[in-house]
N, C-alpha and C positions, 0 to 999 in steps of 0.2 A: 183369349187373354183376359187377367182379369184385370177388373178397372179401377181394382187399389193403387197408386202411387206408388213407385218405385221408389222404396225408403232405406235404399243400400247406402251406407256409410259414402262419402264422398270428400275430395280435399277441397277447402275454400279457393274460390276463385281469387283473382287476386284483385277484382273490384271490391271482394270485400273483407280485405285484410286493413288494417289500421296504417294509414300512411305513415304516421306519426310512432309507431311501434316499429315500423322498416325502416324510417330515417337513423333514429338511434342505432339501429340494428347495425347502419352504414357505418356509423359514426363510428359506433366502438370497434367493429374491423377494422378500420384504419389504425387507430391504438394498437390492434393485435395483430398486426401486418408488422409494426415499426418496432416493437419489441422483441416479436420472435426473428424479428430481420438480423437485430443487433445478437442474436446468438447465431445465425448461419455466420455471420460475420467473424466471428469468433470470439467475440468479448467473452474473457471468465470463464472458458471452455476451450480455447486451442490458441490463444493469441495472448502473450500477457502485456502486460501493464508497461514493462519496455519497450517493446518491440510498438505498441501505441504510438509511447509519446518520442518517437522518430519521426512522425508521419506531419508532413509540411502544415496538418491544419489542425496539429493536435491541441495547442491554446484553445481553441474554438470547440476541439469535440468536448471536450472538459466539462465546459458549458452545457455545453447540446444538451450532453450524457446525462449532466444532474435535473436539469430539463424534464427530459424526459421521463428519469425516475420520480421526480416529485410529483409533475403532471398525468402521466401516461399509465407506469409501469403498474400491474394489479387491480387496476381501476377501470381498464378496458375491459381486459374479460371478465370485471366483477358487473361492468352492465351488459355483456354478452350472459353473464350467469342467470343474471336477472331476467331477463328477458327470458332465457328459456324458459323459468317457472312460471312469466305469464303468459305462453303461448303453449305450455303447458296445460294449466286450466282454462283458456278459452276452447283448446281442445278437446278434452271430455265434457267438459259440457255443451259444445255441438254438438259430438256424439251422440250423449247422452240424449240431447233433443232431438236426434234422430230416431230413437228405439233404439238404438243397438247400446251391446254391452261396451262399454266406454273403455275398462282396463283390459278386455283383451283384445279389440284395435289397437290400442296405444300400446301395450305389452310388447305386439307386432312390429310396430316402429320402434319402439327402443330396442328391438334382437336386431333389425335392420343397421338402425346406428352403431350396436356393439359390434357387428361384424365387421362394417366398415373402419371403426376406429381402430379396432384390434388390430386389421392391415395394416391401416395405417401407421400404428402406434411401435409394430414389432419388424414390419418390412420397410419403412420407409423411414419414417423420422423419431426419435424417442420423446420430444417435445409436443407431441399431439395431444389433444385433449378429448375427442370423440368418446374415446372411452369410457374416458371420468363420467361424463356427462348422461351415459349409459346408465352404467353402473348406477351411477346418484338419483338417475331417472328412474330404475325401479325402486330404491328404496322410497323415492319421493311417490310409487305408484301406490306403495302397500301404508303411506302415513299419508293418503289423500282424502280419509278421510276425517283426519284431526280439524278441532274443530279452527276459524283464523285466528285468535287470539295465543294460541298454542302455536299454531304454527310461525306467530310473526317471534314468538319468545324464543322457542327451538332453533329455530333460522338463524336469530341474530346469536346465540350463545355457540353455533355451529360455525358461521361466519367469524365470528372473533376468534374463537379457541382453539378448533379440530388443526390447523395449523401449528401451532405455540407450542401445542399438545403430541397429539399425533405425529407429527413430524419430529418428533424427536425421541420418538418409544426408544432410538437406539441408545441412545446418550440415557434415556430416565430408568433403563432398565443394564445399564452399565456399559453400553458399546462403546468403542472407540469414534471420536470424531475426528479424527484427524482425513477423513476422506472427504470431509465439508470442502476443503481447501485445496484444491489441484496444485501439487508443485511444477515446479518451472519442467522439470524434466517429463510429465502426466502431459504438460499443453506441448512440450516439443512433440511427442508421440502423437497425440491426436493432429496436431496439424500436419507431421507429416502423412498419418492416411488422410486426412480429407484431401490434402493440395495435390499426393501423388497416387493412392490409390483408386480404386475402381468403388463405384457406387456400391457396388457389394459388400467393399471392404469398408466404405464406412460405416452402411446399416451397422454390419458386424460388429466391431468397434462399440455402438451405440449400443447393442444387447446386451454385451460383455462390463461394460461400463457403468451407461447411464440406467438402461433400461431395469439391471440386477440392481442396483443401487436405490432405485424408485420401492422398489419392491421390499427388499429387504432392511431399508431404514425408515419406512412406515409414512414416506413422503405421497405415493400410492394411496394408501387410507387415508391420511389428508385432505389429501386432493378430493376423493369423492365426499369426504365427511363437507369439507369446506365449500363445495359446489352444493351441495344438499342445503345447506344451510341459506344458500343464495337464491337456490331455487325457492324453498319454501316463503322467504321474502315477497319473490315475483308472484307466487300463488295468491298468497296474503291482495297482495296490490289488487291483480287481478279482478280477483273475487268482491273487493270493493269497486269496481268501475272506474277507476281514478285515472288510468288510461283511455279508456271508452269513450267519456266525458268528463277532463280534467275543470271544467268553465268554471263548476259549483266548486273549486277547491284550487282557486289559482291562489287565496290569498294565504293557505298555508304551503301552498307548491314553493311560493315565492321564501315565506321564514325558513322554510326547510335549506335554499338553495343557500340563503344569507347568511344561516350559522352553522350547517354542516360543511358549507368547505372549506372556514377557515378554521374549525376547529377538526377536523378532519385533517388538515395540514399540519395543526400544531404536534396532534399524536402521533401521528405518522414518521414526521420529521425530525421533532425534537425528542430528543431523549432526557426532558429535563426533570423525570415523574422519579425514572429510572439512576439518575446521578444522585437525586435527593435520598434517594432511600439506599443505596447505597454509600454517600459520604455520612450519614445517621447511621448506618449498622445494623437497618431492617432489613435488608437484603445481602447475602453475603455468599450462599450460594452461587458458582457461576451457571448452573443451569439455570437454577430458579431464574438468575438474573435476567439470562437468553429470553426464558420464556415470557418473563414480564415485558420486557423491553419487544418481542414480537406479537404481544397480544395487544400494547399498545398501538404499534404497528399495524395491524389488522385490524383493529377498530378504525382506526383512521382512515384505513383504506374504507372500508363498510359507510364512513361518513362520507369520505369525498365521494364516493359513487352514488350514494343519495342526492349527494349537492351537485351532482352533472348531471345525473335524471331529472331533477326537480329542474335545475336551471335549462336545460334542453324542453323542456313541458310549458315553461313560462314562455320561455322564446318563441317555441311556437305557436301562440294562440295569436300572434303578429301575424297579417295577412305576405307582409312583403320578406319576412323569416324565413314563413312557408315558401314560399316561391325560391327562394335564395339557397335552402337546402332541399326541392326536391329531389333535385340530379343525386340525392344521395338512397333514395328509394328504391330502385331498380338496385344499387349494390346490396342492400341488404335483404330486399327479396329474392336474392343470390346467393344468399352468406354461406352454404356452405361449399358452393361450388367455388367461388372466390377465396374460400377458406383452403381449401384444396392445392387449387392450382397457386395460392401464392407461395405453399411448400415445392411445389416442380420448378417455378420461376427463381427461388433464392438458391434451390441448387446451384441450379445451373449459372445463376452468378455467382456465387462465392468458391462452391469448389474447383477441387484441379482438373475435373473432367467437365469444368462449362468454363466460365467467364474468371476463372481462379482471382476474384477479388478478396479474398480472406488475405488479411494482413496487410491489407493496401487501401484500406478506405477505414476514415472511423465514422465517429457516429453523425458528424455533418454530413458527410456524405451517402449517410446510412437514410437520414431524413428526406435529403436531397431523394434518394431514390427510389422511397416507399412513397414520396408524394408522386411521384412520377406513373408509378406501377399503377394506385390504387385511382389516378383519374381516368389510365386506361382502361384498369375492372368497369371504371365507371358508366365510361363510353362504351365497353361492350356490352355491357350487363343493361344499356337503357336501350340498345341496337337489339338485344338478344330478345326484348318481352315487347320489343315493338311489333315482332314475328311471333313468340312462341310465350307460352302461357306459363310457362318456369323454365327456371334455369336447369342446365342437363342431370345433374346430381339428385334437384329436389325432384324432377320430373320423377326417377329411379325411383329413390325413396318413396314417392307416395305409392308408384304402381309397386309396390314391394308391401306399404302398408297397407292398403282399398283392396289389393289383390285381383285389381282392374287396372289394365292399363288407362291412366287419365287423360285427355286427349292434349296433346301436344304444341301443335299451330294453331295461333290463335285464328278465328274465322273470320272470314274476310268480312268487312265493316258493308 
């Protein structure tokens, strides 16, 4: 044998992943659990705006709903996006510190993830993101070596736009929009397959529909344009250390949290940029108008999810924070197995082949029972790496990326 070191590519342990990168991680699951909940539920997709406001706590979801869009909605998975781009570059460059060639490991794992997401995406649910994230991950593989100040400009002009833009090739290039908006008789149909048919029938349903629809009104290219964009940010970050060791830069962590979220709120929320320029006559197109009015939109989201990173980095440099959110570490050193199974679990509550809650609960009770689900992720997911060294998903994935299986149970203390 020889007495080089064995310098085969390997996945970090989870002693030494960044606690403070898994917390978050937790954090924004929870956001992306309670969003995508409110579509199994059927908000704006199989349930309408009638049939809601019957329901004994509808005063209250009212509430909840705008709640959660002003707080929640876009802003979870934009620090879910975020993250990928810096665990992204903390990735090649352990590689890289390994000797091994960096983009074709990682290549490995994003065919991994694309295949995954693809199932998931065309056989199970059409609301999946694996794919995007794919997709966006090679592009972000072949512009990794731009230099950061390019990347952080790219990112932020991809995050603002590729939505406002992209998402609307069908309209900017003459389509019809009238399929933006489900009539009453679209959500009668869809609920009756989800409440009375078979799991089959509603994939199906979701190909024919949503999945075509993705595809051919350029919401698809968005999507990866606008996760690319997010990623590149996370690189950016990365590559400066600011997560590693946020100490040397808590005092702009802090101005960032202070003015990006309430000005992040005001673009987002208000459309007062968009009424002025249209009661003056500088705006009179109505697409133009869409588009302005959601590029403001989207920068605001791009702010408020600065200003929950920043504000989540400040908190935690608190000793009694830390302690206060680890229980959320173990979910996010999970995330995609949790990501997973929280699509199997909303099945089988909302449609008519599990727990047929669709059209019987709204969005208080939609919160109600995503806080519920996700303390249980919680509790299994800190039971689950008490025993075993990843969650069962990420375990796959790596032995799919290493092309070694990586060892499993953790070794006895």
């Amino acid at each position: 044998m020889s007495g080089e070191p064995d310098k085969r590519a390997t996945p970090a342990t989870p002693d030494q992943r960044l606690t403070l990168i898994d917390a978050l991680r937790g954090a924004a699951l929870f956001g992306v659990l309670l969003v995508n909940m409110l579509w199994f539920a059927g908000f704006e997709n199989a349930v309408s705006e009638e049939s809601l406001a019957t329901l004994s706590t509808s005063a209250l979801d009212g509430r909840v709903a705008e709640l959660i869009d002003l707080l929640v909605s876009a802003k979870a998975i934009g620090v879910f996006s975020f993250l990928f781009g810096v665990g992204f570059a903390m990735q090649l460059e352990s590689m890289g510190r390994n000797g091994h060639a960096p983009h074709r490991r990682y290549s490995r794992r994003l065919t991994g993830l694309l295949i995954l997401g693809l199932v998931h995406w065309l056989a199970i649910w059409s609301g999946e993101i694996l794919h995007v994230y794919a997709l966006a991950g090679f592009a972000l593989l072949a512009l990794s070596g731009l230099r950061t100040r390019t990347l952080v400009v790219a990112g932020l002009v991809l995050a603002v736009l590729a939505r406002p833009i992209a998402g609307r090739l069908y309209l900017l290039t003459g389509g019809d929009g009238s399929m933006l908006t489900p009539t009453v008789d679209d959500l009668a149909l869809r609920y009756d397959v989800f409440m009375h048919g078979s799991f089959a029938d509603a994939v199906g349903l979701q190909l024919r529909t949503d999945v075509s629809w993705q595809l051919i009104s350029g919401s698809t290219l968005a999507a990866i344009l606008h996760a690319l964009g997010r990623f590149m940010i996370g690189v950016a970050v990365a590559r400066g250390g600011y997560l590693k060791n946020p100490a040397p830069y808590l005092r702009q962590v802090r101005w960032i949290a202070a003015i990006a979220l309430p000005v992040g709120f005001v673009l987002e929320h208000d459309w007062i940029f968009g009424s002025w320029l249209q009661a003056h006559q500088l705006l009179s197109d109505p697409v133009a108008v869409q588009v302005f009015r959601h590029a403001c939109n989207s920068l605001g989201v791009v702010c408020m999810t600065a200003g929950y990173v920043a504000l989540f980095i400040a908190l935690w440099q608190f000793a009694a924070v830390r302690r206060a959110l680890a229980w959320l570490v173990p979910t996010g050193r999970m995330a995609l197995t949790n990501y997973l199974s929280q699509t199997a679990i909303c099945y089988l509550l909302f449609f008519g082949f599990g727990l047929a809650l669709m059209g019987r609960v709204g969005a208080t009770a939609c919160l109600a029972i995503s806080v519920v689900i996700f303390l249980l992720q919680a509790a299994a997911s800190h039971w689950w790496l008490a025993h075993f060294n990843f969650g069962p998903m990420e375990w796959l994935w790596r032995w799919w990326t290493y092309t070694g299986r990586p060892p499993l149970r953790r070794a006895a203390a």
